[in-house]
BALOBA-1460 file (C-alpha; in Angstrom, 3 decimals):
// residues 249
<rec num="1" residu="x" x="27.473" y="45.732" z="38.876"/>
<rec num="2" residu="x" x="27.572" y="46.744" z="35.366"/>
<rec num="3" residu="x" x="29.511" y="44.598" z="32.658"/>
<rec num="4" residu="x" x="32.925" y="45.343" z="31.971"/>
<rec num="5" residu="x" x="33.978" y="46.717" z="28.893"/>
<rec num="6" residu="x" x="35.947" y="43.955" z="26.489"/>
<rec num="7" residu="x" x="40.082" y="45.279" z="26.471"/>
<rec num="8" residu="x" x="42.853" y="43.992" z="24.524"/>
<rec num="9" residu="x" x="44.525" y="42.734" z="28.155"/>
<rec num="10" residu="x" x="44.856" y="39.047" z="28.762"/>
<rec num="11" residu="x" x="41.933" y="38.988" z="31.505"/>
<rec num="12" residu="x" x="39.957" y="39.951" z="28.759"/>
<rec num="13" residu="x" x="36.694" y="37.858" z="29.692"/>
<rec num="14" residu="x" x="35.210" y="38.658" z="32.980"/>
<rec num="15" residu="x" x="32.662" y="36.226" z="34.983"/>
<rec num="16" residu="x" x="30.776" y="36.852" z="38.557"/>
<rec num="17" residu="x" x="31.332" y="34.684" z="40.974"/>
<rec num="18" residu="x" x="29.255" y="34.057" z="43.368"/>
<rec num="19" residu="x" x="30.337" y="33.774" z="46.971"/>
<rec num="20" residu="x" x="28.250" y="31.255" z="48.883"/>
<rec num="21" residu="x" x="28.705" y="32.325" z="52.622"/>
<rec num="22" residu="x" x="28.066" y="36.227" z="51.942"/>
<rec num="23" residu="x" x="25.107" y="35.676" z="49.807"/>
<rec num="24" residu="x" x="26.731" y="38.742" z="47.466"/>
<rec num="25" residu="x" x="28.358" y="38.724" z="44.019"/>
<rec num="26" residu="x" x="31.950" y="39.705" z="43.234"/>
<rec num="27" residu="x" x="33.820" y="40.772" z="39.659"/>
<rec num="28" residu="x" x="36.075" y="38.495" z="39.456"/>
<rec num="29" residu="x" x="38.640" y="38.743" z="35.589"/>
<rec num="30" residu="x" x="38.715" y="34.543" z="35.007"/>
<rec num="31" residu="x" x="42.453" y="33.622" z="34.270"/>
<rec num="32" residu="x" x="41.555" y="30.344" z="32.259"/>
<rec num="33" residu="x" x="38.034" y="31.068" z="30.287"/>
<rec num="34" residu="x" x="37.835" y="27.644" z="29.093"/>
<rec num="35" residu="x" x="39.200" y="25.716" z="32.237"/>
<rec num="36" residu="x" x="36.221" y="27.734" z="34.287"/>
<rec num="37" residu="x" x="33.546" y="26.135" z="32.184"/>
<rec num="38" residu="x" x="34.388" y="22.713" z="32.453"/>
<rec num="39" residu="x" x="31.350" y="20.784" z="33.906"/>
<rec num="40" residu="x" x="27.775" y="21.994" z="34.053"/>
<rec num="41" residu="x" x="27.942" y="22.114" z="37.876"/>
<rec num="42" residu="x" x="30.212" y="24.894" z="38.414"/>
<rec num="43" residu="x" x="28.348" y="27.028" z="35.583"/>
<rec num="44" residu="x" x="25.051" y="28.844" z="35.373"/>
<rec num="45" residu="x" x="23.769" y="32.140" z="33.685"/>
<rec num="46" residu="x" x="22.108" y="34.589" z="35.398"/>
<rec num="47" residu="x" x="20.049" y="37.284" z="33.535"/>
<rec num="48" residu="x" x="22.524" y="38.936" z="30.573"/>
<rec num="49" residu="x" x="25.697" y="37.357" z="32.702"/>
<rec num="50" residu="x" x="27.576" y="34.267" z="31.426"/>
<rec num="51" residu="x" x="30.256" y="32.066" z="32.724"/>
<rec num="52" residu="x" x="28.730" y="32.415" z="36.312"/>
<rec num="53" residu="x" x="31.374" y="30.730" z="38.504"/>
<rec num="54" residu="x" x="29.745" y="29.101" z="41.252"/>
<rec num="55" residu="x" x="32.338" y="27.845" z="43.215"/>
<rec num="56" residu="x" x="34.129" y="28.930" z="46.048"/>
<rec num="57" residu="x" x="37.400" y="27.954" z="45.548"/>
<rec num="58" residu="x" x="37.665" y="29.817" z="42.128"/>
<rec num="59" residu="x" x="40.797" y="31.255" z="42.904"/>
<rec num="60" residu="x" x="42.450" y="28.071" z="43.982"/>
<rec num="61" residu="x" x="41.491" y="26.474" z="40.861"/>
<rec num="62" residu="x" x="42.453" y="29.011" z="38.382"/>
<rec num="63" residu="x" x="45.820" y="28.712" z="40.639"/>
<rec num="64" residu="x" x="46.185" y="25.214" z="40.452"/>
<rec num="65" residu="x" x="45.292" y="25.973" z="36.655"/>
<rec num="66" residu="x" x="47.774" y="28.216" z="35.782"/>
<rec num="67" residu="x" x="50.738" y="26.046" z="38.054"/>
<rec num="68" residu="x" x="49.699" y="23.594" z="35.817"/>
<rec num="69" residu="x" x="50.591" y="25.893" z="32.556"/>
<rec num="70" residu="x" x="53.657" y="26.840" z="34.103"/>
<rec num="71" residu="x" x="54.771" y="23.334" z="34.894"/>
<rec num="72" residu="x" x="54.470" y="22.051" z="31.816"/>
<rec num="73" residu="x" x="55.802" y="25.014" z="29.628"/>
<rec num="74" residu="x" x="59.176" y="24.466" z="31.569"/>
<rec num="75" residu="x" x="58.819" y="20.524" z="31.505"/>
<rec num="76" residu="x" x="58.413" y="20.074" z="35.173"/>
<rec num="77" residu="x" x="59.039" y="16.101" z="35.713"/>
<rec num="78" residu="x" x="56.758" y="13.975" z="38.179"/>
<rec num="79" residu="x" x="53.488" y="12.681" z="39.216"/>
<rec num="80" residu="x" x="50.981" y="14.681" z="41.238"/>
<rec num="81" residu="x" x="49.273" y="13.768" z="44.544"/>
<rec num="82" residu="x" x="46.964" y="15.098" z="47.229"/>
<rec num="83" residu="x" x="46.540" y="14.617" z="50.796"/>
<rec num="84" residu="x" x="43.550" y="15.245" z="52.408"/>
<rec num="85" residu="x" x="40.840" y="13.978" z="49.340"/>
<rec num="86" residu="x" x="37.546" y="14.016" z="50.870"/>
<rec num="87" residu="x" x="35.055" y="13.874" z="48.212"/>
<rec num="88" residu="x" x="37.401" y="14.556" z="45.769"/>
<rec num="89" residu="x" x="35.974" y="18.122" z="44.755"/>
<rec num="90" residu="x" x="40.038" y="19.465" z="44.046"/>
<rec num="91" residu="x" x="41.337" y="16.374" z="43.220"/>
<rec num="92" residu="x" x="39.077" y="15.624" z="40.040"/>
<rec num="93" residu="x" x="40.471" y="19.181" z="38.428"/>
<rec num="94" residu="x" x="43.821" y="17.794" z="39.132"/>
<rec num="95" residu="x" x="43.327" y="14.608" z="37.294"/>
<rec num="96" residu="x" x="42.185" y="16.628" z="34.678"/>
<rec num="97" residu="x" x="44.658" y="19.578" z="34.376"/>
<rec num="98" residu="x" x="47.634" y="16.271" z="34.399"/>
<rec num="99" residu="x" x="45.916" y="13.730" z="32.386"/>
<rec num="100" residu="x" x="49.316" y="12.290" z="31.442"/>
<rec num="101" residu="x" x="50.459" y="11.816" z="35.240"/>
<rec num="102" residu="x" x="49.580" y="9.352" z="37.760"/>
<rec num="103" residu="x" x="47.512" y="10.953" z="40.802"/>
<rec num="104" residu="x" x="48.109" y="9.428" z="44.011"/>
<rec num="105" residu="x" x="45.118" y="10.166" z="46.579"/>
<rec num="106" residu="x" x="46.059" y="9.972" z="50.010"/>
<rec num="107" residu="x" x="43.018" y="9.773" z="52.657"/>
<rec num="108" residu="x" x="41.610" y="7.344" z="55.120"/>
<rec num="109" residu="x" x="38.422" y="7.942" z="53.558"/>
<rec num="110" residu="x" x="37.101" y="7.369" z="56.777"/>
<rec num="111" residu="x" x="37.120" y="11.339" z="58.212"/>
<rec num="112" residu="x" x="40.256" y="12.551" z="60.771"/>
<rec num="113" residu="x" x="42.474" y="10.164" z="63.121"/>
<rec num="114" residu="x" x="40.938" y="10.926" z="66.634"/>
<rec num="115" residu="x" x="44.295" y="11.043" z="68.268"/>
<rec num="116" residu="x" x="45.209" y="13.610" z="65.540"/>
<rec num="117" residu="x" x="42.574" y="16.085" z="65.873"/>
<rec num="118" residu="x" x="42.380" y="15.600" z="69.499"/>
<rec num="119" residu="x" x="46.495" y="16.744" z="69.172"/>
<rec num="120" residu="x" x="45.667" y="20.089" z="67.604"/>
<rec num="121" residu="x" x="42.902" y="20.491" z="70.597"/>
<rec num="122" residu="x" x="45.411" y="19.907" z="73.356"/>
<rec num="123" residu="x" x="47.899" y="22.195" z="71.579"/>
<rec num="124" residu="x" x="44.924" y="25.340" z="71.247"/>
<rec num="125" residu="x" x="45.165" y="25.137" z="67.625"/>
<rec num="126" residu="x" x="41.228" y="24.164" z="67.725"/>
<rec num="127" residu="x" x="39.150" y="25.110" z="70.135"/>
<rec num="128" residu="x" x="36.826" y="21.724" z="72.436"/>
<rec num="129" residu="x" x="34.076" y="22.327" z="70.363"/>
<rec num="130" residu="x" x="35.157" y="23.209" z="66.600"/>
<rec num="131" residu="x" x="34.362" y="22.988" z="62.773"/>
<rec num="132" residu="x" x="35.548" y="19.277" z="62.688"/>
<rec num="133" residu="x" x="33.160" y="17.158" z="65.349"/>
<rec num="134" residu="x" x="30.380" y="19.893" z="65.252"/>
<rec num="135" residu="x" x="29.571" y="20.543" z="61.883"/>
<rec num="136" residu="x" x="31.488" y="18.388" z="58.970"/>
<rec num="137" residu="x" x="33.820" y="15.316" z="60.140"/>
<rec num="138" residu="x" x="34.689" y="14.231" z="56.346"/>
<rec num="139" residu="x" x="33.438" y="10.996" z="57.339"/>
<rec num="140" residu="x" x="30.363" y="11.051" z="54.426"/>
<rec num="141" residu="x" x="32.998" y="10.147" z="51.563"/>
<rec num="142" residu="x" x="33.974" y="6.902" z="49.805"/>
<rec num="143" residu="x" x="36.288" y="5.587" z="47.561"/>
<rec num="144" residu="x" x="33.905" y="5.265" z="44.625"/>
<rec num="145" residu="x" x="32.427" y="8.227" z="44.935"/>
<rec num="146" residu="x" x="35.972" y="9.874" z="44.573"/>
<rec num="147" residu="x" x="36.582" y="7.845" z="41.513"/>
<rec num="148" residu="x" x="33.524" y="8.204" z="40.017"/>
<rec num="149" residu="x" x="34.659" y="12.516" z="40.089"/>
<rec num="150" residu="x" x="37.577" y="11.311" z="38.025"/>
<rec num="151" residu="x" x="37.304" y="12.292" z="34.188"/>
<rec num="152" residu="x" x="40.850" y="9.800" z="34.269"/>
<rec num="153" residu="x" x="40.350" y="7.056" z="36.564"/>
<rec num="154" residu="x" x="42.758" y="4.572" z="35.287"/>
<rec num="155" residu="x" x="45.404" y="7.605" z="35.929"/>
<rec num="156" residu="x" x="44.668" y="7.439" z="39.645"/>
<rec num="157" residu="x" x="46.013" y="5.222" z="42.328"/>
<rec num="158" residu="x" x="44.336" y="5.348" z="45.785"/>
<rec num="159" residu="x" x="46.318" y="5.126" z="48.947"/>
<rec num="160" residu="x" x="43.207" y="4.489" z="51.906"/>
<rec num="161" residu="x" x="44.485" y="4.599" z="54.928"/>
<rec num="162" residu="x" x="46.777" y="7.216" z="57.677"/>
<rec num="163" residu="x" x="49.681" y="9.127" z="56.489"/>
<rec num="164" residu="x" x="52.696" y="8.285" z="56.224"/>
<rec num="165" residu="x" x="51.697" y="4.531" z="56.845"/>
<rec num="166" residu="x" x="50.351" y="4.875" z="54.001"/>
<rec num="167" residu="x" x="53.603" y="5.764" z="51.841"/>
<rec num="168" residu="x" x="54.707" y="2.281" z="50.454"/>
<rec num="169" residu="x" x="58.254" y="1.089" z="49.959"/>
<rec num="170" residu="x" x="57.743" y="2.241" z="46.312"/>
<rec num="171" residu="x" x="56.618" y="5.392" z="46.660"/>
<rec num="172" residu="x" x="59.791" y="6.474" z="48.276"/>
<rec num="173" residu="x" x="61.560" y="7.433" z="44.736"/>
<rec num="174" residu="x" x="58.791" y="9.014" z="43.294"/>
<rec num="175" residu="x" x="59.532" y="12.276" z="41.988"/>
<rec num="176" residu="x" x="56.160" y="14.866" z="42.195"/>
<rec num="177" residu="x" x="55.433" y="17.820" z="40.386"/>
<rec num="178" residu="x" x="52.396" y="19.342" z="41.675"/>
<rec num="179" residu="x" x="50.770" y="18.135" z="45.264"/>
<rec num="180" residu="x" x="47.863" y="19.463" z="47.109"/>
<rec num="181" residu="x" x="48.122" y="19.426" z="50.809"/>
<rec num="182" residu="x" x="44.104" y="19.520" z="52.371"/>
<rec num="183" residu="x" x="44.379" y="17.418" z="55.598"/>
<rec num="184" residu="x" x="43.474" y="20.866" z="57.903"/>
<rec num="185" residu="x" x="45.589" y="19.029" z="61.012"/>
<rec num="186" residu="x" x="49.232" y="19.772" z="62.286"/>
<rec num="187" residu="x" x="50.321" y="16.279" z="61.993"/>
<rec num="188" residu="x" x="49.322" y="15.167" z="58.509"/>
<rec num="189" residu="x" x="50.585" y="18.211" z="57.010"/>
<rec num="190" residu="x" x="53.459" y="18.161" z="58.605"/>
<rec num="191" residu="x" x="54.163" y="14.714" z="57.559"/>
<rec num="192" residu="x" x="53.221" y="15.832" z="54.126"/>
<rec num="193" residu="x" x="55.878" y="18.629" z="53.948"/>
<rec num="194" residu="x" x="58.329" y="16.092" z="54.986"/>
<rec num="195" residu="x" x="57.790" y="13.378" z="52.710"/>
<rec num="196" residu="x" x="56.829" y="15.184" z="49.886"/>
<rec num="197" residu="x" x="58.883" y="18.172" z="49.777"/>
<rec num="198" residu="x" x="62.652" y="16.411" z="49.424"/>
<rec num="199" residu="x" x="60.816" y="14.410" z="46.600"/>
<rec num="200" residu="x" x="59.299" y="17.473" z="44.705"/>
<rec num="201" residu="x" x="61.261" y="18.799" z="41.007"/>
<rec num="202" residu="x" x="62.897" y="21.764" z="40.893"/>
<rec num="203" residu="x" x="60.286" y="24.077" z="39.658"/>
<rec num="204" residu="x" x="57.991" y="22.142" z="41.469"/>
<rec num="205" residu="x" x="54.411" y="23.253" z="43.415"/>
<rec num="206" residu="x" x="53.037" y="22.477" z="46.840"/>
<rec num="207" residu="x" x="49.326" y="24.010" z="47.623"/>
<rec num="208" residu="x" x="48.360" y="23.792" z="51.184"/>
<rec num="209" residu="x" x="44.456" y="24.494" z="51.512"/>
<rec num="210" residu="x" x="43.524" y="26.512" z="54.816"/>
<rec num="211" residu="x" x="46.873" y="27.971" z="55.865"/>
<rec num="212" residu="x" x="45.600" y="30.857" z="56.876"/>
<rec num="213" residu="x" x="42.786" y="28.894" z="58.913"/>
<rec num="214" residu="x" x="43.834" y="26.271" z="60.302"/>
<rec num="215" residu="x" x="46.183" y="27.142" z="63.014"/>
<rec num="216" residu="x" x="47.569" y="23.734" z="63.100"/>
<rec num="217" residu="x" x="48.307" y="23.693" z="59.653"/>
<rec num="218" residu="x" x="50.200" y="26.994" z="59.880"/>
<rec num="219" residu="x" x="52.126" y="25.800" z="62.614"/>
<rec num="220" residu="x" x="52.874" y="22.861" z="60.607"/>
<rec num="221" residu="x" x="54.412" y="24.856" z="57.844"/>
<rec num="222" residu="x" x="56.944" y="27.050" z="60.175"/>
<rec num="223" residu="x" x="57.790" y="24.378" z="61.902"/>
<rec num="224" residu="x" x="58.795" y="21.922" z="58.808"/>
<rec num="225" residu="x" x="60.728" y="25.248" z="57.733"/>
<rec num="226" residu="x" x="62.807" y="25.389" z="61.521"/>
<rec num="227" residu="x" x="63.755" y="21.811" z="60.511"/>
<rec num="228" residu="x" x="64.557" y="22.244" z="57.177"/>
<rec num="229" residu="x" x="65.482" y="26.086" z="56.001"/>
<rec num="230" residu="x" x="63.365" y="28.758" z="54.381"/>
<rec num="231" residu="x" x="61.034" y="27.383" z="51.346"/>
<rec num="232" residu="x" x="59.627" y="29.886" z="48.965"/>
<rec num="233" residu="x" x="55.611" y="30.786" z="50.015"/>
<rec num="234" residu="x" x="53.057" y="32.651" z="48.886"/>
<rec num="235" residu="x" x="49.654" y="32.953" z="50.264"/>
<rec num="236" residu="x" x="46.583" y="33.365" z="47.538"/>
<rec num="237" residu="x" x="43.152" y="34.910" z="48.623"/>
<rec num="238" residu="x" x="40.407" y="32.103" z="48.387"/>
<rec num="239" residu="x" x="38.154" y="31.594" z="50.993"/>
<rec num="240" residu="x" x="40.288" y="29.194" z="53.536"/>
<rec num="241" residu="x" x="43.827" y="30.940" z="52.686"/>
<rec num="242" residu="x" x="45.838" y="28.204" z="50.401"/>
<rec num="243" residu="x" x="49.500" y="28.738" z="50.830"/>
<rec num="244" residu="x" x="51.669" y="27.950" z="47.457"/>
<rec num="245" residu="x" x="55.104" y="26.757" z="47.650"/>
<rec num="246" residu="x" x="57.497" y="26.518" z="45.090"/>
<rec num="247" residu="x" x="60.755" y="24.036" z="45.064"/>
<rec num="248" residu="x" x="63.730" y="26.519" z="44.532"/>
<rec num="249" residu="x" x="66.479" y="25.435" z="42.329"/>
């Protein structure tokens, strides 16, 4: 494609992003210039093109990035959190964006509970054979190597084992602002929703990574919602379909 022409509009500096799966390019107008080009491994330059994105979950961090804006240009009060860590790929840009909050990390560290994933198989949210004990079980992952993602360590408090056993007698006041939901299983998210929901500020966000492919995690979400009302959703366009929630006043 040809480069854009510089406007006076706020998505003024454009980057290509390039998506890994299709092996193709896409124009994509970056919503945070600067936030995009932190750390040499998500940038590279090819031929007159800068800012080259490579990262498929651009538009969950720019997201995540702008939330982050929004939270604290209305003085959103609470710590932030994520379920579902992994290697902590998401989670380091969330110790970054709220360097002045503690970040709980919530995993086992140790890939998915059996009886959990073997739930969603029973209930035909994954097929016998699927993504999780074929290709990738998340169990290649460690505490230090999570940490040593962290550009704030001493801001983040690990919580190894399965949720909500994992939620300590303290950590039921807590008050969150932002949390990121990435567990892909019925269960954990919707344990999740209902411990960290009630505790989230007015104002506050919720991501949940692969709503629209995980059916278990779907299922998690209207179900939490049967128990507990409508919440306010809206689904954003990266590659595994992250569903955003925002606490209502």
């Amino acid at each position: 494609p040809g480069r854009k022409e510089k406007s006076n509009h706020y998505f003024d500096d454009w980057i290509i992003r390039e998506v890994m799966i299709q092996k193709k390019y896409v124009l994509s107008a970056a919503m945070n210039r600067d936030y995009v080009k932190m750390g040499n491994s998500e940038i590279k330059t090819i031929g007159e093109y800068e800012n080259v994105v490579v990262n498929d979950s651009y538009c969950r961090i720019g997201v995540a990035t702008l939330v982050a804006n929004e939270i604290y240009r209305r003085n959103i009060l609470g710590e932030v959190a994520e379920l579902g860590v992994y290697k902590g790929y998401f989670a380091k840009y969330i110790n970054e964006l709220f360097n002045d909050r503690t970040l709980y990390l919530f995993d086992t560290f140790q890939g998915f509970v059996p009886d959990e994933l073997e739930h969603d198989i029973k209930k035909g949210f994954l097929e016998e054979k699927n993504y999780f004990n074929t290709v990738n079980d998340f169990t290649d992952t460690s505490v230090e190597e999570v940490l040593s993602r962290m550009k704030y360590p001493e801001r983040v408090i690990i919580k190894k084992g399965i949720f909500p056993n994992t939620v300590s007698e303290e950590l039921k006041n807590v008050r969150y602002a932002f949390v990121s939901l990435d567990a892909d299983l019925y269960n954990p998210i919707i344990e999740g929703l209902r411990y960290f929901y009630p505790r989230l500020s007015e104002g506050g966000y919720i991501m949940i990574h692969d709503f629209d492919n995980c059916d278990g995690v779907m299922k998690a979400v209207y179900d939490f919602e049967k128990e507990n009302g409508h919440i306010a959703k809206v689904p954003i366009p990266d590659e595994c379909g992250t569903l955003v929630v925002v606490k209502e006043k």
